[in-house]
VEXTOR-192610 format. One record per residue: x, y, z of N, C-alpha, C in turn. Coordinates in Angstrom, 1 decimal. Layout:
// VEXTOR-192610
 n_east n_north   n_up ca_east ca_north  ca_up c_east c_north   c_up
      X       Y      Z       X        Y      Z      X       Y      Z
...
END
This chain:
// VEXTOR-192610
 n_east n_north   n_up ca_east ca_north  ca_up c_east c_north   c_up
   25.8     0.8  -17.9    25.5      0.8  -16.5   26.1     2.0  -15.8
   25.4     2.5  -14.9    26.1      3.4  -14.0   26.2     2.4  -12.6
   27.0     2.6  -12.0    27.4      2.0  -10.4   27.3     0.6  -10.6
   26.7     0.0  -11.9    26.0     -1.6  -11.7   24.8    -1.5  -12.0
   23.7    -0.6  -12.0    22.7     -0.9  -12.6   22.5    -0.4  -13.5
   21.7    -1.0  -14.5    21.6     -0.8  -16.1   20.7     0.2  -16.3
   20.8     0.9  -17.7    20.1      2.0  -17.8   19.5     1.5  -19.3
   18.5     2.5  -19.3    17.9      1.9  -20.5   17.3     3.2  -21.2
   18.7     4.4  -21.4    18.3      5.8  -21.8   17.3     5.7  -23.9
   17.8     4.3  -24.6    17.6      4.6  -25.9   15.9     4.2  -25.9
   15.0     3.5  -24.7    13.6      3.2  -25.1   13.0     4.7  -24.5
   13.7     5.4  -24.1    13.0      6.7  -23.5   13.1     7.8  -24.5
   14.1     7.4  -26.1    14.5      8.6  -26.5   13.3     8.2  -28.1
   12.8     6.7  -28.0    11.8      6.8  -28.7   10.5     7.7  -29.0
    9.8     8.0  -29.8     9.2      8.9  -30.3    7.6     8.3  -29.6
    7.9     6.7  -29.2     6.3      6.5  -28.7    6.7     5.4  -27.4
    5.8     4.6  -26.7     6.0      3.9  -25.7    6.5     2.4  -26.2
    6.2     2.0  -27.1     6.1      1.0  -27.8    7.4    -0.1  -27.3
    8.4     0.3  -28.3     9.8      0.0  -27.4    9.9    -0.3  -25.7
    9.6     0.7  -24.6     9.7      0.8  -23.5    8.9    -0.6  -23.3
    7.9    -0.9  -23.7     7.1     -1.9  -23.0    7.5    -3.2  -23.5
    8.0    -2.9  -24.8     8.9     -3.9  -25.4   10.2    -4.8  -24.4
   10.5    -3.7  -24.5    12.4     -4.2  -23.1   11.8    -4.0  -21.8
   10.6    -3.8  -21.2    10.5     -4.2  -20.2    9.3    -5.1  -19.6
    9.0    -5.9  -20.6     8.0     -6.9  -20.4    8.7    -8.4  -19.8
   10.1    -8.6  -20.4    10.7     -9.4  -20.0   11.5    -9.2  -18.5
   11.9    -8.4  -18.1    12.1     -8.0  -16.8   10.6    -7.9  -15.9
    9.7    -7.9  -16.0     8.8     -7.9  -15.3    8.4    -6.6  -14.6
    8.8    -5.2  -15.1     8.8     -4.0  -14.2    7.3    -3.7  -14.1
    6.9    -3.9  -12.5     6.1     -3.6  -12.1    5.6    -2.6  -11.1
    6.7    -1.4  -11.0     6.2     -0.6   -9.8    4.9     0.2  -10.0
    4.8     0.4  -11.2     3.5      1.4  -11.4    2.4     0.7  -10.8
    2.1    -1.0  -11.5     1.1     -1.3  -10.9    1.2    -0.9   -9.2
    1.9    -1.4   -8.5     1.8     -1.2   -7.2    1.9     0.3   -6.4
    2.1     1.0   -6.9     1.7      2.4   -6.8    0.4     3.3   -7.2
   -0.3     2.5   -8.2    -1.4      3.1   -8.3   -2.5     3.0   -7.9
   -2.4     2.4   -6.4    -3.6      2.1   -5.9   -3.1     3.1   -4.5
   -1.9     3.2   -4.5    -1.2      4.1   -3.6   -1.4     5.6   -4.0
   -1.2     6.1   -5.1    -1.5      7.0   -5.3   -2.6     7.6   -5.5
   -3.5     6.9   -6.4    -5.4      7.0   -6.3   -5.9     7.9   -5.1
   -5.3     7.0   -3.7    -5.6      7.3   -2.2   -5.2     8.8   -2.3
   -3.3     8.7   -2.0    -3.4      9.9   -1.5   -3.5    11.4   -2.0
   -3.3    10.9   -3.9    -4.2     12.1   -4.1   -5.4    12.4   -4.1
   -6.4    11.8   -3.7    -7.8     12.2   -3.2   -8.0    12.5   -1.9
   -6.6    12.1   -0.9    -6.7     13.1    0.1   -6.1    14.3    0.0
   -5.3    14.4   -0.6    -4.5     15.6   -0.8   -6.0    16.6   -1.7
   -6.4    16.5   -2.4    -7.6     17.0   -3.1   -8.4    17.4   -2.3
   -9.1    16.6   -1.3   -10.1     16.8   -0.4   -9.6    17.9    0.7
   -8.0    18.1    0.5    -7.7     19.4    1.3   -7.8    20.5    0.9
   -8.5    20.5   -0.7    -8.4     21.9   -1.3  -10.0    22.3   -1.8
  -10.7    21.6   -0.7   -12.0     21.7   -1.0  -12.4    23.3   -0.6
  -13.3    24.0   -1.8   -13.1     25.3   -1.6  -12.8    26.4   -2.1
  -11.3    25.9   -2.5   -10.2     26.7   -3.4  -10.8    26.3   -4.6
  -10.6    27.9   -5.7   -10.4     27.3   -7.3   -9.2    26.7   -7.5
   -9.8    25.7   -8.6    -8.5     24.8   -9.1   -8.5    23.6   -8.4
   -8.7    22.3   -8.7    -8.1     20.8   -8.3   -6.4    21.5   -8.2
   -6.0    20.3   -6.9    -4.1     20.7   -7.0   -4.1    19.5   -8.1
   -2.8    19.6   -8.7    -2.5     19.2   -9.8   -1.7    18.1   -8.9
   -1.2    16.8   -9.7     0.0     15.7   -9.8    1.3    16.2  -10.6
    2.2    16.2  -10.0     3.3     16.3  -10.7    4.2    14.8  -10.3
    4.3    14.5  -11.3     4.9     13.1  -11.7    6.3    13.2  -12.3
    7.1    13.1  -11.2     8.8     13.6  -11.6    9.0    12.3  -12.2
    9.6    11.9  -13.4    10.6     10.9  -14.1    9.4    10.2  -14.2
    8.8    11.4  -15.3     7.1     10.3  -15.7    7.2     9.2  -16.9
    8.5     9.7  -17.4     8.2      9.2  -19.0    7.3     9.2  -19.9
    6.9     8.2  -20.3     5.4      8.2  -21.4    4.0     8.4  -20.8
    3.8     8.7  -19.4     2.9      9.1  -18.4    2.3     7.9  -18.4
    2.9     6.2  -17.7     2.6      5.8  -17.3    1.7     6.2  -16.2
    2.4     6.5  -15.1     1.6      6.7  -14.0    0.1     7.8  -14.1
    0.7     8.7  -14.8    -0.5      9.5  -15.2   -2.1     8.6  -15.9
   -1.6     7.5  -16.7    -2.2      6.5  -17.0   -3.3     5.5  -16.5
   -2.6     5.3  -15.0    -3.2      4.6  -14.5   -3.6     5.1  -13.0
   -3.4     6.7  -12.8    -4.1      7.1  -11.9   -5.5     7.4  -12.0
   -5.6     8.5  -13.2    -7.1      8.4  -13.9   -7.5     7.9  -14.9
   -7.1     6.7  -15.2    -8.1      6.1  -16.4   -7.9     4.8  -15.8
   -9.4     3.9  -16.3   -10.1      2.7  -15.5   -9.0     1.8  -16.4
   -7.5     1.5  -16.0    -6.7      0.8  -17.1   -5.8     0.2  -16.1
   -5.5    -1.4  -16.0    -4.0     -1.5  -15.3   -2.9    -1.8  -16.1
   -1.7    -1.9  -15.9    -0.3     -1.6  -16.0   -0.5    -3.4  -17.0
   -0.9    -4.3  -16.2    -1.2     -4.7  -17.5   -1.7    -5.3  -19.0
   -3.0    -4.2  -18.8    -3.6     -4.1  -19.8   -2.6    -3.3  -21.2
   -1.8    -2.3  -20.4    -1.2     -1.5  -21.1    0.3    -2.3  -21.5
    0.6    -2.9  -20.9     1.8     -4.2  -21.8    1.2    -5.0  -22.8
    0.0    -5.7  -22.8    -0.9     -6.0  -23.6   -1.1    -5.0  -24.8
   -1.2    -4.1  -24.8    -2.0     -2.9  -25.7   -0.7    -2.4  -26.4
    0.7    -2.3  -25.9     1.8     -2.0  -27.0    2.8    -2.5  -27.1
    2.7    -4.1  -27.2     3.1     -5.1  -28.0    2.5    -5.5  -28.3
    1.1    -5.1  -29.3     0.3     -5.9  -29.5    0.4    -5.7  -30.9
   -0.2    -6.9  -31.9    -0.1     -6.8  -33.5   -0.5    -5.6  -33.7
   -1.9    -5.0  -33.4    -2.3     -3.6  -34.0   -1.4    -2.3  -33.4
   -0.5    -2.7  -32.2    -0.1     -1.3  -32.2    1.4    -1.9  -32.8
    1.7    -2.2  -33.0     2.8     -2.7  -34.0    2.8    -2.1  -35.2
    1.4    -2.4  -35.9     1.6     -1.8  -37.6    1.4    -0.6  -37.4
    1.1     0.4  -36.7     1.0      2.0  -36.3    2.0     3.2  -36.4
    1.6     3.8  -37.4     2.6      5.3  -37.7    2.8     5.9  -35.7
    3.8     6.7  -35.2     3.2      6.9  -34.2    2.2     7.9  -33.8
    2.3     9.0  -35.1     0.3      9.4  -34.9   -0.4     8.9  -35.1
   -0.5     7.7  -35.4    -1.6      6.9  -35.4   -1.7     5.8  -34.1
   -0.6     5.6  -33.2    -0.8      5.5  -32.0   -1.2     6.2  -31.7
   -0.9     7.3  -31.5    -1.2      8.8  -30.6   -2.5     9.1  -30.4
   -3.5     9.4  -31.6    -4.6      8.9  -32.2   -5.6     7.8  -31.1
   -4.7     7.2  -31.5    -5.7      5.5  -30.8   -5.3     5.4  -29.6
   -4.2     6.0  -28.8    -3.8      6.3  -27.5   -5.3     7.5  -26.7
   -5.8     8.5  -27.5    -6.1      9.7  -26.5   -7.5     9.4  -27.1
   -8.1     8.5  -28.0    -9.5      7.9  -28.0   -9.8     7.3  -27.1
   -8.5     5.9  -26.7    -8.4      5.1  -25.9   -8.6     5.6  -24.1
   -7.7     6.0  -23.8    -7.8      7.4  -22.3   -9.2     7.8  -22.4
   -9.4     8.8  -23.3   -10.8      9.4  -22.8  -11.9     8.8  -22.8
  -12.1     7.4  -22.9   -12.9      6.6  -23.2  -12.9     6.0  -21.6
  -12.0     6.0  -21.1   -11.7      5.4  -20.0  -11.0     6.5  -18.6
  -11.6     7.8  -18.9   -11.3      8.6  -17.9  -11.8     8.6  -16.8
  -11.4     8.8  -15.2   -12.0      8.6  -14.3  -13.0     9.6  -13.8
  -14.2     9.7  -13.4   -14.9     10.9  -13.0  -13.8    12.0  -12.0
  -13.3    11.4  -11.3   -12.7     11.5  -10.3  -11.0    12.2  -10.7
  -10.6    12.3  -11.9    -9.4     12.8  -12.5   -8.7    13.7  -12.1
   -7.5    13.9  -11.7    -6.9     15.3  -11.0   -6.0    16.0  -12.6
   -5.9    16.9  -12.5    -4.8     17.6  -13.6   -3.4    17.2  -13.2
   -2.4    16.2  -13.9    -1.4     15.8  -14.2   -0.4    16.4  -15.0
    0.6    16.9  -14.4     1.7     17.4  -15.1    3.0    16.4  -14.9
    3.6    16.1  -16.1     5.0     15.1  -16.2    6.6    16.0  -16.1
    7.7    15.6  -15.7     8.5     16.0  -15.9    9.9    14.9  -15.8
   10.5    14.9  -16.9    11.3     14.5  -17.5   12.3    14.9  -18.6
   13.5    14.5  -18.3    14.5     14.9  -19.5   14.0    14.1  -20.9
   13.7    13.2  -20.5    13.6     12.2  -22.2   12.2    12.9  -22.7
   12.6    14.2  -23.4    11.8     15.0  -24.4   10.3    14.1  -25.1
   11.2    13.0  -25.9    10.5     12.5  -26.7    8.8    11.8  -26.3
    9.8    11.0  -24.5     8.7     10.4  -24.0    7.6    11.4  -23.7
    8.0    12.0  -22.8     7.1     13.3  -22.5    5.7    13.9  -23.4
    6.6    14.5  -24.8     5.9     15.0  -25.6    4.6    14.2  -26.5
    4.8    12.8  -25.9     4.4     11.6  -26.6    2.9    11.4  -25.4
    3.5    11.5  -24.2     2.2     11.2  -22.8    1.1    12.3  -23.0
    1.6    13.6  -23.7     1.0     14.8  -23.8   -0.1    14.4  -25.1
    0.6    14.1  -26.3     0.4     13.8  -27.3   -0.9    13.0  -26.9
   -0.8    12.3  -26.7    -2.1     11.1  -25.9   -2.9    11.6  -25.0
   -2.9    12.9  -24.6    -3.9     13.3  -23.6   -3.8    12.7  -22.0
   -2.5    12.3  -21.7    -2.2     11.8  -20.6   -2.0    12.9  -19.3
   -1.4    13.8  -20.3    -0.5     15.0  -19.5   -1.2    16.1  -19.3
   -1.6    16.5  -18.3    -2.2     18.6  -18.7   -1.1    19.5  -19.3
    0.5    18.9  -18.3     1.6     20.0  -18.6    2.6    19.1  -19.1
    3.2    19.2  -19.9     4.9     18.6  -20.1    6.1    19.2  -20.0
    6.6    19.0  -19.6     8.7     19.9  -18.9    9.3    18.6  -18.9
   10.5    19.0  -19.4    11.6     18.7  -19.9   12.9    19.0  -19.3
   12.9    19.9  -17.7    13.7     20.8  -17.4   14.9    19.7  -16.3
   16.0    20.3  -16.5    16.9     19.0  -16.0   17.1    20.2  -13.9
   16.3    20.1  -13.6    16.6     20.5  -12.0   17.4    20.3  -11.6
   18.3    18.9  -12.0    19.8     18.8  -11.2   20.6    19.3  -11.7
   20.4    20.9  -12.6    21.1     21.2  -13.5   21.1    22.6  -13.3
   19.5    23.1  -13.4    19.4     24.4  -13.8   18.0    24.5  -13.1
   17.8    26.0  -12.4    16.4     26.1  -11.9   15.6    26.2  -12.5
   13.8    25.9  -12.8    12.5     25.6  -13.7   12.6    26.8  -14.6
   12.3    26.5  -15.5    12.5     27.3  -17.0   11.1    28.0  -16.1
   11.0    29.3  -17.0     9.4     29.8  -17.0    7.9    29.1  -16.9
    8.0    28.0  -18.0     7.2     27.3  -18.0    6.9    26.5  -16.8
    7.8    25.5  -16.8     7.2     25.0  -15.6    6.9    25.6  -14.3
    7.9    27.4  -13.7     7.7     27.9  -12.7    6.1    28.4  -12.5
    5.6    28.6  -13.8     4.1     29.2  -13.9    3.1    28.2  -13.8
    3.6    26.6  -13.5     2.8     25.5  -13.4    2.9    25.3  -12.0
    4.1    25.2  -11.4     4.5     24.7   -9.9    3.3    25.9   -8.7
    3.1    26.5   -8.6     1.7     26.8   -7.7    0.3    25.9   -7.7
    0.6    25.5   -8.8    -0.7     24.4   -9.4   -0.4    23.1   -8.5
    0.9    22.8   -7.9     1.0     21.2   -7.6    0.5    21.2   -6.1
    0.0    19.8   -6.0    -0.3     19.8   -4.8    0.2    18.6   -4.0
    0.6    17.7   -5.1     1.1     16.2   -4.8    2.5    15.6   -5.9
    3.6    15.9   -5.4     4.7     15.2   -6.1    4.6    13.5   -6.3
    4.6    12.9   -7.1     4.6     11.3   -7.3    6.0    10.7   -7.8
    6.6     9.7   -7.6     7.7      9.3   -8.1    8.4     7.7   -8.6
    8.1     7.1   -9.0     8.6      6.0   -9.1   10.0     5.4   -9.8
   10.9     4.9   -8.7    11.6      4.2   -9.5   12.8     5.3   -9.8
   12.5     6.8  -10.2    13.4      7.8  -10.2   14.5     8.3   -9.1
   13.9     7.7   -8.3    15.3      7.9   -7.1   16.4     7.7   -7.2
   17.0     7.2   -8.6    18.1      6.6   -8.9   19.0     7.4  -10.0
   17.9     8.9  -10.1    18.6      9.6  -11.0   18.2    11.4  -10.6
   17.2    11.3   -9.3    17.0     12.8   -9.1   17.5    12.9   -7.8
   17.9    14.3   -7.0    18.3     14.3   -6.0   18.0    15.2   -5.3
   18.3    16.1   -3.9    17.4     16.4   -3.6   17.5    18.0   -3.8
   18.5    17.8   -4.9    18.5     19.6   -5.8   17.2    19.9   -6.8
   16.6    18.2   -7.1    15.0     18.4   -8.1   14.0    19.0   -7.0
   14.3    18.6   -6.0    13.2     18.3   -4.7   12.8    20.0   -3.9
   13.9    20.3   -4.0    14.4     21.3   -3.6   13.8    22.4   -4.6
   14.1    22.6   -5.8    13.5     23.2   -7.0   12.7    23.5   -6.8
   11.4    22.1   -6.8    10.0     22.1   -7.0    9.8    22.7   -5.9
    9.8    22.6   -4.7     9.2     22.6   -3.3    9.4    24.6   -3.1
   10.7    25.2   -3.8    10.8     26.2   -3.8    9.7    27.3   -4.4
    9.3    27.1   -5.8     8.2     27.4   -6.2    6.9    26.9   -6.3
    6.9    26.2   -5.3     5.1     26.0   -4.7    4.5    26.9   -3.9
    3.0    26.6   -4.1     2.4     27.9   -3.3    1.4    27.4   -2.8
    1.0    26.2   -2.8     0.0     25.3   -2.2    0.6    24.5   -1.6
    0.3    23.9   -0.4     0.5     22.5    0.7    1.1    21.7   -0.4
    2.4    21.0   -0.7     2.2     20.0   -1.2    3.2    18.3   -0.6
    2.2    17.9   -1.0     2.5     16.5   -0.6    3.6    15.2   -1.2
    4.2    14.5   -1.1     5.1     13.7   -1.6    5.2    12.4   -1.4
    5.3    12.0   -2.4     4.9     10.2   -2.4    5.7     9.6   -3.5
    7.1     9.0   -2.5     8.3      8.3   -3.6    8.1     7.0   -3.5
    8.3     6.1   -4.8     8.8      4.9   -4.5   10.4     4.5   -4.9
   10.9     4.3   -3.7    12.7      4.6   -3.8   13.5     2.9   -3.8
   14.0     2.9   -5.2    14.7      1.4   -4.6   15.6     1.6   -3.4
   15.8     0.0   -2.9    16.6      0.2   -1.8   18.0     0.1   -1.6
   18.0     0.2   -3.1    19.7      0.6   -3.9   20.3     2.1   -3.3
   19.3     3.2   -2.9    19.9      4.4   -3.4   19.4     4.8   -1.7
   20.3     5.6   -1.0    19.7      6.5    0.1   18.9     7.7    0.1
   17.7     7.8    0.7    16.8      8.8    0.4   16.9     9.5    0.7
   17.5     9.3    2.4    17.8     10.5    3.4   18.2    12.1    3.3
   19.2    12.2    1.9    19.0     13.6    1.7   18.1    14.5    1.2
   17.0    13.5    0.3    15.9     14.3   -0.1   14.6    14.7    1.8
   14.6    13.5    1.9    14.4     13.7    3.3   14.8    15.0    4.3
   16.1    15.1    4.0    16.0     16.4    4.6   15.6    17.3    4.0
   16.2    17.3    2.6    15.8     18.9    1.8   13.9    19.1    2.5
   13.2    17.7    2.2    11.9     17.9    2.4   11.6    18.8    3.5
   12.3    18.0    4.8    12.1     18.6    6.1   12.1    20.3    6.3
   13.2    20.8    5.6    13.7     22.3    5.4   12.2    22.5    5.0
   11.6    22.2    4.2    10.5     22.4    3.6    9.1    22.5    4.2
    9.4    21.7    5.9     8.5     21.7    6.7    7.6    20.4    6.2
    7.9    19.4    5.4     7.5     18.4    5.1    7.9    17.2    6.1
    7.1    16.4    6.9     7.7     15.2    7.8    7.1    13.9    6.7
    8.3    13.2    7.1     8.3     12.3    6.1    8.6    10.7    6.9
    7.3     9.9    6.5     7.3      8.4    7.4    7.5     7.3    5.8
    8.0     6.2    6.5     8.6      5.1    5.9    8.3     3.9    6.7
    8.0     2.7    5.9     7.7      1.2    6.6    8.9     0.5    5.8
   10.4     0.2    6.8    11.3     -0.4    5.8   10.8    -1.7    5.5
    9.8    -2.1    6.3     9.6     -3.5    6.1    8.7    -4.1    5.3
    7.9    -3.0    4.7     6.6     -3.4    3.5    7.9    -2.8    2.3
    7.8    -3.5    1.3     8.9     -3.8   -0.2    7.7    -4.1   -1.2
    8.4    -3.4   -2.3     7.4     -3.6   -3.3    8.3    -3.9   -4.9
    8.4    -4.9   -5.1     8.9     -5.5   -6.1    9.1    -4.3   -7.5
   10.5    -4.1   -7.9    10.4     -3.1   -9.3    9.8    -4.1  -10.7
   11.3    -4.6  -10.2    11.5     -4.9  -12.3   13.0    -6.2  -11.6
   12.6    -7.2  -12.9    13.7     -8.7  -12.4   15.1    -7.8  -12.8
   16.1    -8.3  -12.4    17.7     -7.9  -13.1   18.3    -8.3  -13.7
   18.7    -7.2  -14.6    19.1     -7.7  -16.3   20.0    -8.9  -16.2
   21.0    -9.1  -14.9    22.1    -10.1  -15.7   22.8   -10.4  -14.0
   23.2   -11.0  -13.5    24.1    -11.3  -12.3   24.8   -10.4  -11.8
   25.7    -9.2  -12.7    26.3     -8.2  -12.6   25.5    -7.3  -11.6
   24.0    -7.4  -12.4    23.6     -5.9  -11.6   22.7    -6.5  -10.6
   22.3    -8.0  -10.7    22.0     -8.5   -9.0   23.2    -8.2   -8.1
   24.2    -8.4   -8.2    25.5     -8.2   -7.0   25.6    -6.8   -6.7
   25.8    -5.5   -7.6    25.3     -4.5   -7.6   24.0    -4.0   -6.3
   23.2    -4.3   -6.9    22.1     -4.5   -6.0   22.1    -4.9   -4.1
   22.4    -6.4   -4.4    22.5     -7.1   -3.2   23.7    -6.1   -2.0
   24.6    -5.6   -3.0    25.8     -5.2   -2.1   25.6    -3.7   -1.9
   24.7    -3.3   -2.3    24.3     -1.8   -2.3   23.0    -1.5   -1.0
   22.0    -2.4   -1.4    21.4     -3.0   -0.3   22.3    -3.1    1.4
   23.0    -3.9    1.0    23.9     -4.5    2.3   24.5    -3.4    3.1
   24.9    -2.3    2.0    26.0     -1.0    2.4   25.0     0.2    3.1
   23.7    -0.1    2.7    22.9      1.4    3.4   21.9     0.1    4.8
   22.4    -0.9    5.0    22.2     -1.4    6.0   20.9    -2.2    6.2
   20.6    -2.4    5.0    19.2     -3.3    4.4   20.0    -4.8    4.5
   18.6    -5.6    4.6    19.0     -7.2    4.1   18.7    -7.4    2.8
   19.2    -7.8    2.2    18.6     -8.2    0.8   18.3    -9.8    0.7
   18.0   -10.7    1.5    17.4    -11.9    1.9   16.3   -12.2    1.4
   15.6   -12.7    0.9    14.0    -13.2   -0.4   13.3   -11.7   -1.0
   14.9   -10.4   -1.2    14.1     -9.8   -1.9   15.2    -9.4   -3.2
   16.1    -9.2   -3.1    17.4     -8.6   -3.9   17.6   -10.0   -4.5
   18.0   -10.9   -3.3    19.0    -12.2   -3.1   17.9   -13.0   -4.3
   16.5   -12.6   -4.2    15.9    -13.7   -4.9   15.8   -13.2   -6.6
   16.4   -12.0   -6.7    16.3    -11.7   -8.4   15.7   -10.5   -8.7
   15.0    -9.3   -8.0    14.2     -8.6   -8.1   15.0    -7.5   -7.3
   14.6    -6.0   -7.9    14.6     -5.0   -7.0   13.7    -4.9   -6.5
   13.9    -4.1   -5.3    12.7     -4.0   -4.6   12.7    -2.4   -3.8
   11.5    -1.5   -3.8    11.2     -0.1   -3.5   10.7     0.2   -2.0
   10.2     0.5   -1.4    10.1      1.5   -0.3    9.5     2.5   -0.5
    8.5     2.6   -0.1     7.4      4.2    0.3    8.1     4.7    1.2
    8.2     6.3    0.4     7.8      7.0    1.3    7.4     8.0    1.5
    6.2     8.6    2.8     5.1      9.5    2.0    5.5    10.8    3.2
    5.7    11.8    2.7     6.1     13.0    3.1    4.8    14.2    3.0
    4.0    14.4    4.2     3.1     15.5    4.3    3.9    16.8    5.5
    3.3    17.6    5.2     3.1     19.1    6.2    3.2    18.4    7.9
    4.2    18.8    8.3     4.3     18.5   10.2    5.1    18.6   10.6
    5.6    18.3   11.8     6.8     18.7   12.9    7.6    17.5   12.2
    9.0    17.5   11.9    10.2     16.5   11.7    9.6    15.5   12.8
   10.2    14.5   12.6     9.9     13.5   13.5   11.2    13.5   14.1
END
């Protein structure tokens, strides 16, 4: 654990998704579903701003991992179909090229007319190179931003973005990633976090604002993560909640994290 909540670095250093869906079927982690009908939206509005220009703006999906989200933005698939599909007996007996294989059959079979170009970024190598692997990904980076500024590669991709997406990552990027990206953009782009209400956003919030991004939030619409591992990291929770001046009353208190939009476009600071 870091501060109280648990980390789960060894299903991300796996070579395929498998594991991941394994240790988190029993927690119930469900942000993706509930973001992908959020995202769908605003990157086809964000898209419909670039009507004109060559080039669709791309998704960049910070702390993508195995490109869930990429997953279920364009292809006709939900979150859980895809718990279903890898713990399932056939993807069990599977070399992981032969997941991989039956992964980017599976996707393109099920791609959306409507598809934007998706790039992932994440430290866990493995996951990454694995979402790519599958045809999930246009771009894969690996680059630690809270560390070091964008390697080459990804600085030659960041003009391409037009829509940052984030789930659940608020708990490990800050607003030196935010900052990064936003630096070497060269298109309008837009930002759409889902932040537990463990962690304060407000400094990415500003970096945004420096950025000329205004950024709105409904504290009062919650959107359920993932249940918690053990009592430890409910109290964690509940009391972290409590400290940035949240209730945690039928949402923390009842066993569950719980997230917060929020969506950051081009405007005056509020």
């Amino acid at each position: 654990m870091t501060g109280g909540k648990s980390r789960f670095d060894d299903i991300y250093a796996q070579p395929d998704p498998r594991a991941y869906f394994t240790r988190m079927a029993p927690l119930e982690y469900e942000i993706p579903h509930h973001a992908q009908p959020v995202f769908r939206q605003v990157a086809a509005e964000r898209a419909a701003m670039d009507d004109g220009r060559p080039g669709r703006p791309a998704v960049l999906d910070v702390c993508c991992s195995y490109g869930i989200n990429a997953a279920l933005l364009n292809h006709e698939v939900t979150l859980a179909e895809l718990y279903e599909r890898y713990t399932s007996d056939a993807a069990h007996g599977m070399s992981t090229a032969e997941l991989a294989a039956w992964d980017k059959e599976f996707y393109a079979g099920r791609r959306r007319p409507e598809a934007l170009p998706v790039y992932g970024l994440d430290i866990a190598a493995p996951a990454v190179h694995y979402a790519q692997q599958a045809g999930l990904l246009d771009g894969a980076f690996t680059d630690d931003l809270e560390q070091a500024p964008p390697g080459p590669r990804l600085a030659a991709a960041l003009p391409d973005v037009g829509l940052i997406t984030l789930t659940g990552g608020g708990s490990y990027v800050t607003e030196r990633t935010f900052t990064a990206l936003l630096d070497g953009a060269r298109r309008p782009v837009w930002v759409s976090a889902f932040v537990l209400r463990t962690v304060s956003y407000e400094p990415v919030v500003r970096a945004l604002a420096a950025h000329g991004l205004r950024t709105t939030v409904d504290p009062s619409r919650t959107y359920p993560q993932r249940r918690f591992t053990d009592e430890g990291e409910q109290r964690y929770a509940v009391e972290a909640v409590r400290g940035l001046g949240g209730d945690p009353s039928g949402r923390e208190e009842a066993g569950r994290f719980h997230s917060v939009l929020y969506d950051s476009r081009p405007g005056p600071a509020a």
